[in-house]
C-alpha positions in Angstrom: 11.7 -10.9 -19.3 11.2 -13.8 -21.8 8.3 -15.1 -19.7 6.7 -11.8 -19.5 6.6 -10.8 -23.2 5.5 -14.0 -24.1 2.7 -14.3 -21.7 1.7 -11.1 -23.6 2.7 -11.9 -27.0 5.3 -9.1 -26.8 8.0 -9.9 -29.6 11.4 -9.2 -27.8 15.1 -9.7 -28.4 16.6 -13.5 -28.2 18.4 -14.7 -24.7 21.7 -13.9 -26.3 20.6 -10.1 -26.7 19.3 -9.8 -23.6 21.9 -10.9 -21.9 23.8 -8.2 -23.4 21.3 -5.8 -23.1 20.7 -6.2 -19.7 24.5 -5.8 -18.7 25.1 -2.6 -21.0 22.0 -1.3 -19.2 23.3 -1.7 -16.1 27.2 -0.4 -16.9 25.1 2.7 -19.0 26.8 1.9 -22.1 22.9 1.7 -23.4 19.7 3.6 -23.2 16.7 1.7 -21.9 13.9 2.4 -25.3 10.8 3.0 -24.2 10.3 -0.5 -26.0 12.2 -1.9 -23.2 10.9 0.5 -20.5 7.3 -0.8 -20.9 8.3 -4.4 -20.3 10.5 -4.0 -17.4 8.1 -1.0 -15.1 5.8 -4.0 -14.7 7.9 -6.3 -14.7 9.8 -4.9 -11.5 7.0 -2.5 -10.2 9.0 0.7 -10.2 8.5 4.0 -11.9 10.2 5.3 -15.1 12.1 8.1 -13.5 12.9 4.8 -10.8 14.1 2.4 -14.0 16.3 5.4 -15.7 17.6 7.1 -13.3 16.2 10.5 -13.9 12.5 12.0 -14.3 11.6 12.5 -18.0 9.3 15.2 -18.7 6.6 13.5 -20.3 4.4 16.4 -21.5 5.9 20.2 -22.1 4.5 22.7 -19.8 1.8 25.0 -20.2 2.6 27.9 -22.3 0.9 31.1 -22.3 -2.1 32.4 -20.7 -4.7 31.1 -23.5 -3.4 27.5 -22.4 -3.7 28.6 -19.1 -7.1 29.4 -19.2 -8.0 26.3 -21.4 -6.3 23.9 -18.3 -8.4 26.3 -15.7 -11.6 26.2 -17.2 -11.3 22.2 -17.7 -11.0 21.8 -14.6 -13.7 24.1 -13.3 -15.4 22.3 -15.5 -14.9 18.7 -13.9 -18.7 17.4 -13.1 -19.6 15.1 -10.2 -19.0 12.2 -12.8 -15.9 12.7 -13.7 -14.8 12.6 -9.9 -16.8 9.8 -9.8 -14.5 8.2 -12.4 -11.9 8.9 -10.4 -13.0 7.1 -7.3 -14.1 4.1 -9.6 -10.6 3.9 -11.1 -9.3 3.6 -7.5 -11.8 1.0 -6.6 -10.4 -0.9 -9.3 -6.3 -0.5 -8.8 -7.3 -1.1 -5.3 -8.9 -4.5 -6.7 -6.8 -5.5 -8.6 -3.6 -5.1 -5.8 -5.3 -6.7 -3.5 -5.6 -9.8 -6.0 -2.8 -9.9 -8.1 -0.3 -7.5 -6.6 1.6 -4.1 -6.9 4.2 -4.9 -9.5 2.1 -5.3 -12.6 0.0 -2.1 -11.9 3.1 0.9 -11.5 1.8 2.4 -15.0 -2.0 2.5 -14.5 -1.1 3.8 -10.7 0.9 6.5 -12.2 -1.0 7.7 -14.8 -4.0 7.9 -12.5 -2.3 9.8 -10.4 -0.7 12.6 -13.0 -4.4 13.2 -14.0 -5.7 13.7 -10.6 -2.9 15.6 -9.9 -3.2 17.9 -12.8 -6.8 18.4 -12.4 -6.3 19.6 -9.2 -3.4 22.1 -10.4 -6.0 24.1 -12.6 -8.5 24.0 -9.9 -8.9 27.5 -8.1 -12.1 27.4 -6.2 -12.3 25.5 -3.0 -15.5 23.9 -4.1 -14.1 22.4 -7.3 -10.9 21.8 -5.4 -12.4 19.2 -2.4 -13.7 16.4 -4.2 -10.9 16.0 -6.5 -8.5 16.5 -3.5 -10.5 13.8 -1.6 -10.2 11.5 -4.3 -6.2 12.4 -4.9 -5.4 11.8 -1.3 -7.4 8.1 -1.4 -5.6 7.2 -4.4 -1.6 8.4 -3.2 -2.3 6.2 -0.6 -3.0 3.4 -1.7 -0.4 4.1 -4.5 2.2 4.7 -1.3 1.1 1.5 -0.1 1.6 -0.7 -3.2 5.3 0.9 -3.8 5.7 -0.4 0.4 4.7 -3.5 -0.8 7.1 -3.3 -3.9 9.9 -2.3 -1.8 10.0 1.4 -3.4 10.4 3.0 -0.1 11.2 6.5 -1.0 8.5 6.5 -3.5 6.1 5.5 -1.0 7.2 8.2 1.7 6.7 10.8 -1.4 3.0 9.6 -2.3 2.4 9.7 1.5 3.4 13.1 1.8 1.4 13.7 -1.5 -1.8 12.0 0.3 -1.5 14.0 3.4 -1.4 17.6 1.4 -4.0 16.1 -0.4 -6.0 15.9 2.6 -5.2 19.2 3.8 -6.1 20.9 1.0 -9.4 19.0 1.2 -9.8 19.9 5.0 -10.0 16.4 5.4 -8.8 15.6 8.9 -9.8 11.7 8.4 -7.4 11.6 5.1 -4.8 13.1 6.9 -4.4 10.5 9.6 -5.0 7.6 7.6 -2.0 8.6 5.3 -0.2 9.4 8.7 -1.1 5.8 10.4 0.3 4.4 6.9 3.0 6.3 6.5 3.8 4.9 9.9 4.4 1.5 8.3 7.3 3.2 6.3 9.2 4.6 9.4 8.7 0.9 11.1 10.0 -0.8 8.2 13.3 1.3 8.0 13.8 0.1 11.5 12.4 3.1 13.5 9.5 1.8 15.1 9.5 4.2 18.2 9.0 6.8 15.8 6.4 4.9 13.5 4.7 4.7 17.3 5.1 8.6 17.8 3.2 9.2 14.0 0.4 6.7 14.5 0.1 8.2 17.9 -0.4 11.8 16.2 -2.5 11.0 13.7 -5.1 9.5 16.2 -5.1 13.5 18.1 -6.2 14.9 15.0 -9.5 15.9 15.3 -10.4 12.9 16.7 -14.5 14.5 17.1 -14.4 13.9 13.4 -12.5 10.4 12.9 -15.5 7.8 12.5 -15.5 5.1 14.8 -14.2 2.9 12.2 -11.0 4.5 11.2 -10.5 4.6 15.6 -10.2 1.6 15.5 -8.0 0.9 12.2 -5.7 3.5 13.8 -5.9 1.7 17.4 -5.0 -1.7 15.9 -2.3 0.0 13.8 -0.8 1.1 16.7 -1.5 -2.2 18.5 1.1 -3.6 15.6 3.8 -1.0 15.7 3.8 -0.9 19.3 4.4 -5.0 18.9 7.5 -4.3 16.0 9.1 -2.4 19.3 9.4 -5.8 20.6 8.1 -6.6 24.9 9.6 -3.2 26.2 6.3 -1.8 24.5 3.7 -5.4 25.0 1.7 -3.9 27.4 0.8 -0.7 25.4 0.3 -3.2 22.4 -2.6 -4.9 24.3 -4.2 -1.9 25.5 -4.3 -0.6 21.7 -5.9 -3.9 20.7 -8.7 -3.8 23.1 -9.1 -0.1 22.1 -9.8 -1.0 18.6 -12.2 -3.9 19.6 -14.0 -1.5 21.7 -13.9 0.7 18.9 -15.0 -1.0 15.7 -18.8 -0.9 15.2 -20.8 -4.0 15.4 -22.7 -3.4 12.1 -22.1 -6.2 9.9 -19.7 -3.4 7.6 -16.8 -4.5 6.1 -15.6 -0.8 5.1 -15.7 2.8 6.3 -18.5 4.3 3.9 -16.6 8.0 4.4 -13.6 6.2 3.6 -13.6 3.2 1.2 -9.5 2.9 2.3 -10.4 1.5 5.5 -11.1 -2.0 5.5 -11.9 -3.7 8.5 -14.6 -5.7 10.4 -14.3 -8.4 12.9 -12.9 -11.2 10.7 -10.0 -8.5 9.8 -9.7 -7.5 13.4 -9.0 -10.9 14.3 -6.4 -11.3 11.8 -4.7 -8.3 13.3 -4.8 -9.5 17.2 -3.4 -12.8 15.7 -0.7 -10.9 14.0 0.2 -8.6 17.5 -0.1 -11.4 19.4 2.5 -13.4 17.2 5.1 -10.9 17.4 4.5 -11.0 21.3 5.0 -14.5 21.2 1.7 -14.9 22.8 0.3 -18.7 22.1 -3.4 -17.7 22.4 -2.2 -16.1 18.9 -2.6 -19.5 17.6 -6.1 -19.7 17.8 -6.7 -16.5 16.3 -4.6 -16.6 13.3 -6.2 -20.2 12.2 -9.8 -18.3 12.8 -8.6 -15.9 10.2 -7.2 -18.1 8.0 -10.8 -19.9 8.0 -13.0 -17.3 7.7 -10.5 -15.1 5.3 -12.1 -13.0 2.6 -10.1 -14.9 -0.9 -9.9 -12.1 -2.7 -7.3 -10.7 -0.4 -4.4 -13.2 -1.8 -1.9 -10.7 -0.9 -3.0 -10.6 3.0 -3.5 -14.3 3.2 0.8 -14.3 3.0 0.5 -12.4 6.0 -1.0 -14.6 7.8 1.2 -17.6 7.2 3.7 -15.6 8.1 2.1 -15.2 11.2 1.6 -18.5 11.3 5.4 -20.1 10.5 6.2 -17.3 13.4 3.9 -19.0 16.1 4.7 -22.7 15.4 8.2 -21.8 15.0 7.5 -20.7 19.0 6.4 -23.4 20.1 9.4 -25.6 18.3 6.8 -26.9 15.7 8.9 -27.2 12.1 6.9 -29.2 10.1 3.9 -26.8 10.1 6.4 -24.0 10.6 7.4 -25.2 7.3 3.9 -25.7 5.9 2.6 -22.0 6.1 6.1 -20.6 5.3 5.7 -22.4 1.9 1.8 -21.0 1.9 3.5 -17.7 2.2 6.1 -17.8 -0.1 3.3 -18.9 -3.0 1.0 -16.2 -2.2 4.1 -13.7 -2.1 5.2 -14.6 -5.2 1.9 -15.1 -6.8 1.4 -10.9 -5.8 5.0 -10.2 -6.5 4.9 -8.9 -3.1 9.0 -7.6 -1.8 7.6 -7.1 1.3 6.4 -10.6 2.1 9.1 -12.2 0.1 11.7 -10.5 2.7 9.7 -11.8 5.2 9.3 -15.2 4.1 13.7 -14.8 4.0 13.6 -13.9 7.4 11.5 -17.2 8.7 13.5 -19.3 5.9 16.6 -18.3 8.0 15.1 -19.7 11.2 14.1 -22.6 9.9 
């Protein structure tokens, strides 16, 4: 907390205080201030309702059908613009995760959000109602993803299910089984990857006629890497997803879906992926792959880059190869930390242990 306020010039209690404030918080013999609440949402990446305990009404609800009409006519109202500041805001949270991390961002994500979300309340004809859905279902996922990543699992299985009515309410059968392949992650993570299999699997069905080749093959290499968590029951069926996806992915010199700025993935990212699967086979030729990746590696993704040492410590720890094991387990632990990442940081626990 001390190093936080003072990288931002924030004026807070002395060490002493805290101390005591921190275990009165915790024993609820004291109210977290909103003072207090704005330093520690960042701080830890978790909502308000997530810090206190409760949700807060932030804003009374509508009263009366002159507000009513005020809310509904704003929203009809919305122009082309405004959803286009939407999407923009998006582009930037999405940015600036990618970069720096989850944590720091809980605020901005949620307030995003609550506008989207409110827009779309007071929206009653389907034409006014489809961009902003569109826009509300690409931004609750990658919200979803970022509490993953901050280890705010419930929260993220909420903005999932937020993202895929979204979608539907957009008639947007692409949206819908991105947020299902992501969601996927969720069900793997909690230790039922047969299910997470099951989901991915679904979402691929859905109106598969209007999936673009692009988000195929994210979904194929998704499955590739659940079907991989299973463990070798399930190596086979890993494989055969992988070449799926390379078979898949258009050879146009794209980095992302233009229908869907969410999915990002060209060759260099496919090859990070068959390095990853092929790692959690055990599979040396993932070697080769992972160290392409690591070379040709876009830098601005800082938080995937922990990934792949991961990957990395995993196949040299394979091959009985500690002091590089050791190397790109350090690598990972920087870049987790540097993006606050819970996700990694667990991971990086789990290698430490077999070191």
């Amino acid at each position: 907390m001390q190093r936080f306020a003072e990288q931002r010039l924030l004026d807070i209690a002395s060490p002493a205080s805290l101390k005591v404030y921190i275990s009165e918080w915790e024993n609820g013999r004291r109210t977290i201030t909103d003072r207090y609440a704005a330093l520690l949402r960042p701080l830890l990446g978790i909502t308000d309702a997530e810090l206190r305990g409760s949700v807060r009404e932030v804003r009374p609800a509508a009263g009366g059908y002159e507000e009513l009409l005020s809310r509904i006519d704003s929203a009809s109202s919305l122009s082309e613009s405004m959803v286009g500041s939407f999407l923009d805001q998006t582009e930037l949270l999405r940015t600036m995760d990618r970069q720096m991390g989850a944590a720091g961002l809980v605020d901005q994500m949620n307030g995003h959000l609550a506008a989207m979300e409110d827009a779309l309340t007071f929206a009653v004809l389907p034409g006014t109602r489809r961009p902003i859905a569109i826009a509300l279902a690409g931004a609750s996922t990658l919200a979803a993803w970022q509490a993953l990543d901050a280890g705010a699992v419930e929260r993220a299985w909420r903005r999932y299910e937020l993202a895929k009515k979204a979608a539907q309410d957009a008639e947007s059968p692409p949206y819908l089984a991105h947020a299902m392949g992501e969601q996927a992650y969720v069900l793997a993570d909690a230790g039922r990857p047969l299910l997470a299999v099951e989901l991915v699997r679904d979402a691929q069905r859905i109106q598969a006629e209007r999936q673009s080749p692009r988000l195929r093959a994210w979904l194929a290499a998704a499955e590739a890497e659940l079907c991989a968590a299973v463990g070798v029951d399930m190596a086979s069926e890993a494989r055969a997803a992988l070449e799926r996806a390379e078979a898949l992915l258009p050879d146009d010199g794209e980095v992302r879906d233009p229908d869907m700025l969410s999915i990002f993935l060209n060759t260099g990212h496919l090859t990070r992926w068959r390095g990853n699967v092929l790692a959690k086979l055990g599979d040396e030729s993932a070697m080769d792959e992972l160290y392409t990746s690591l070379n040709s590696a876009d830098p601005s993704f800082v938080r995937a880059s922990a990934g792949v040492h991961c990957d990395l410590t995993q196949a040299h720890l394979a091959r009985g190869e500690l002091d590089q094991a050791r190397s790109h387990l350090q690598r990972a632990r920087l870049a987790a930390n540097r993006t606050g990442s819970v996700r990694y940081r667990q991971r990086v626990e789990l290698l430490t242990g077999r070191l």
